[in-house]
VEXDREN-2710 file (C-alpha; in Angstrom, 1 decimal):
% VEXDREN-2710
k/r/px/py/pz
1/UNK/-1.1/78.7/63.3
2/UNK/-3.5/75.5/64.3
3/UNK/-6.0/75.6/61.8
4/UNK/-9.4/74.6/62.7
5/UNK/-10.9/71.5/61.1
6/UNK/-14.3/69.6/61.8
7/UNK/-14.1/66.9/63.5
8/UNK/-15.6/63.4/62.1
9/UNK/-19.6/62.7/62.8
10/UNK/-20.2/59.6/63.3
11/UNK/-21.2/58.2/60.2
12/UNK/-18.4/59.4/58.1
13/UNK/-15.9/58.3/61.2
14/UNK/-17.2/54.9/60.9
15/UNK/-16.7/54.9/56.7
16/UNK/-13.1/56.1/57.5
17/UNK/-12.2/53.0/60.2
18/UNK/-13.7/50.5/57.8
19/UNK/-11.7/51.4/55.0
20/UNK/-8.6/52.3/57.3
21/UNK/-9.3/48.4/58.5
22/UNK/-9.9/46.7/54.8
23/UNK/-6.2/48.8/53.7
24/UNK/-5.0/47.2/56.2
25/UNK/-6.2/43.8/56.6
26/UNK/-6.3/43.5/52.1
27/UNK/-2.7/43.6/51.4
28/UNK/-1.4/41.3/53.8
29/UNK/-4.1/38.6/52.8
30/UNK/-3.5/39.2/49.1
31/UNK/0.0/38.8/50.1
32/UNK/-0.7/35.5/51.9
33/UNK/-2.7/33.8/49.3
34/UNK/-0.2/34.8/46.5
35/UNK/2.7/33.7/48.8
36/UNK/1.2/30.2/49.7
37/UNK/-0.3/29.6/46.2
38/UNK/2.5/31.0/44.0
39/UNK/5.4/32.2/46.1
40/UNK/4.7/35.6/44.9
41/UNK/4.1/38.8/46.7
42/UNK/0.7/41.0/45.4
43/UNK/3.6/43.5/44.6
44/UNK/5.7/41.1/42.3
45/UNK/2.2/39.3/41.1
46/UNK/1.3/43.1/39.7
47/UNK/4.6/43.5/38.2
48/UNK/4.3/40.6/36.2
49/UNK/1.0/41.5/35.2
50/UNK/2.2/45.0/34.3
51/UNK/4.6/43.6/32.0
52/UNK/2.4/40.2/30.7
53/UNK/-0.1/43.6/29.1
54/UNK/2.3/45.5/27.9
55/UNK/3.8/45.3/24.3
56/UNK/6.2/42.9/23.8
57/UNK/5.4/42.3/28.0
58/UNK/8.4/45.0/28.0
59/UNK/8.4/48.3/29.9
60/UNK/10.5/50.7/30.6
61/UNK/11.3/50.7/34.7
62/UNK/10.1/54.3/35.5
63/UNK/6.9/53.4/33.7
64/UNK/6.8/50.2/35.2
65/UNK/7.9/52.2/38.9
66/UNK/4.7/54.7/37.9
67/UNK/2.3/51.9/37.4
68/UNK/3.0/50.2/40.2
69/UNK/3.0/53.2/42.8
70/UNK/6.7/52.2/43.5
71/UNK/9.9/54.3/43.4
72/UNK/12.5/53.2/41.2
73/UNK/14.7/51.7/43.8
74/UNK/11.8/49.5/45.3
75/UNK/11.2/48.3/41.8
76/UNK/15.0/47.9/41.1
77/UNK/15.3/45.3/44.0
78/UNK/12.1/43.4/43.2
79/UNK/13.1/43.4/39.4
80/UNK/16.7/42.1/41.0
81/UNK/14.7/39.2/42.9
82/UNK/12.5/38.4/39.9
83/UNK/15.2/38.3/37.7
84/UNK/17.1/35.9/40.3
85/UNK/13.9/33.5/39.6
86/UNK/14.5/33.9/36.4
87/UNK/10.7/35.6/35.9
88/UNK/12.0/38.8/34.1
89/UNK/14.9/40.2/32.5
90/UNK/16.4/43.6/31.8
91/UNK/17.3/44.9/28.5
92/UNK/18.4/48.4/27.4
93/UNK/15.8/50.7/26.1
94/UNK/16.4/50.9/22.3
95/UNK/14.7/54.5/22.5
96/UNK/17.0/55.7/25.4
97/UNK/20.3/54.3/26.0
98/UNK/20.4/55.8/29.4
99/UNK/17.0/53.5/30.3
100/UNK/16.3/50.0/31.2
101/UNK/13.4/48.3/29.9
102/UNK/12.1/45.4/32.6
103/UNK/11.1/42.3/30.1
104/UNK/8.4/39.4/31.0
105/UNK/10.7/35.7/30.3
106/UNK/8.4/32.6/28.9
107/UNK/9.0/31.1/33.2
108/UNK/7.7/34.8/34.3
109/UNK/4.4/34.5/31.9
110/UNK/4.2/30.5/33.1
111/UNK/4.3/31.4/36.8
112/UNK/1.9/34.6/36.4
113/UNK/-0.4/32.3/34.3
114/UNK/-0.4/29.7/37.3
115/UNK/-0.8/32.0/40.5
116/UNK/-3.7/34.2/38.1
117/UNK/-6.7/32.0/39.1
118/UNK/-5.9/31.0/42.9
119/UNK/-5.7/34.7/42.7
120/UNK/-8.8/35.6/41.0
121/UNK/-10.6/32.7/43.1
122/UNK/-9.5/34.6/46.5
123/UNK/-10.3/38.0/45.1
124/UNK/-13.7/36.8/44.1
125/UNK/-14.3/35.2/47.4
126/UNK/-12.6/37.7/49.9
127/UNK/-14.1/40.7/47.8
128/UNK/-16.9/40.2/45.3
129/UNK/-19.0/37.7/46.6
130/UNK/-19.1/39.7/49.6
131/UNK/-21.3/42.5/47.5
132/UNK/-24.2/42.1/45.8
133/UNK/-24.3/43.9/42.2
134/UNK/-25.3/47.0/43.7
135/UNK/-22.4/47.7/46.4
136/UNK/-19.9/46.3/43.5
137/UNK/-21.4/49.6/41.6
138/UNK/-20.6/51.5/44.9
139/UNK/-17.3/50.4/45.4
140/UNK/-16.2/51.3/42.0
141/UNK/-17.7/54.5/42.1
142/UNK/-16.2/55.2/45.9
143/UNK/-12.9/54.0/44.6
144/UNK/-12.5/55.7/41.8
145/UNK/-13.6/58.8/43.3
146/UNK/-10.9/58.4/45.9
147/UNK/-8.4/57.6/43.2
148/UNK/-9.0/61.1/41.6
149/UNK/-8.1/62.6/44.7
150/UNK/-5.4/60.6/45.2
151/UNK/-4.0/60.7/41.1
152/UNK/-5.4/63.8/39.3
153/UNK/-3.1/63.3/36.7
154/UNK/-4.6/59.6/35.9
155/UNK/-0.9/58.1/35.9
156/UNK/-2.0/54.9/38.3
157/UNK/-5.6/54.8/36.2
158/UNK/-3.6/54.3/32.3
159/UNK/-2.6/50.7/33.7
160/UNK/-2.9/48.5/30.8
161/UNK/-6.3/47.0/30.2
162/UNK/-6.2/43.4/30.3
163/UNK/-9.2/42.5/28.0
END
């Protein structure tokens, strides 16, 4: 049975084809910048950042899957490639000897330190200049409303805090 669903108006199908267009044109820049500043991905660069916050920068790799909105086996071959680089290592989980904890290295924190303000500078120039104080109080509100939807238990919103 074809259930019946209002269509768009126009104002809310223009909201929904500019945010289909920034989730599409965001990742791939972010991805850019971190590549030809860092030779990171915005994936790996938020893996080492989920680690650098954590205690001991250790976390066990279905935390660190949950926080990153990856499945284990996506995480597993980046963890593979960062550990190739020599960025992180794994370690057994001294709580659960059938887990592996994912552990920042001193190269890992050097290169996250590096790539963080070519990072920050892009984000601040792509993203937050582009609002004035206002919109940035929109956006968070819009996004976090979304997020809800999207994550009603709050897994992706307990990242660590970094201040």
């Amino acid at each position: 049975m074809t259930r019946l669903v209002p269509r768009l108006d126009a104002e809310e199908s223009a909201a929904w084809l500019s945010l289909v267009s920034l989730l599409e044109l965001l990742p791939s820049a972010l991805d850019s910048q971190l590549q030809r500043d860092s030779g990171l991905t915005h994936y790996e660069f938020a893996v080492l950042s989920n680690l650098r916050f954590s205690p001991d920068q250790t976390q066990r790799m279905s935390a660190l899957a949950t926080a990153t909105n990856a499945t284990l086996p996506r995480l597993s071959h980046v963890i593979t490639r960062l550990e190739n680089r020599g960025l992180v290592e794994r370690v057994p989980c001294p709580e659960d000897r059938r887990a592996t904890n994912a552990r920042l290295t001193d190269a890992g924190r050097r290169d996250l330190v590096r790539a963080t303000p070519g990072h920050i500078e892009f984000v601040r120039r792509t993203v937050i200049d582009s609002l004035d104080r206002e919109q940035l109080d929109q956006l968070t509100a819009i996004a976090s409303a979304i997020t809800r939807k999207l994550d009603p238990e709050g897994k992706f919103a307990a990242l660590p805090d970094p201040q």
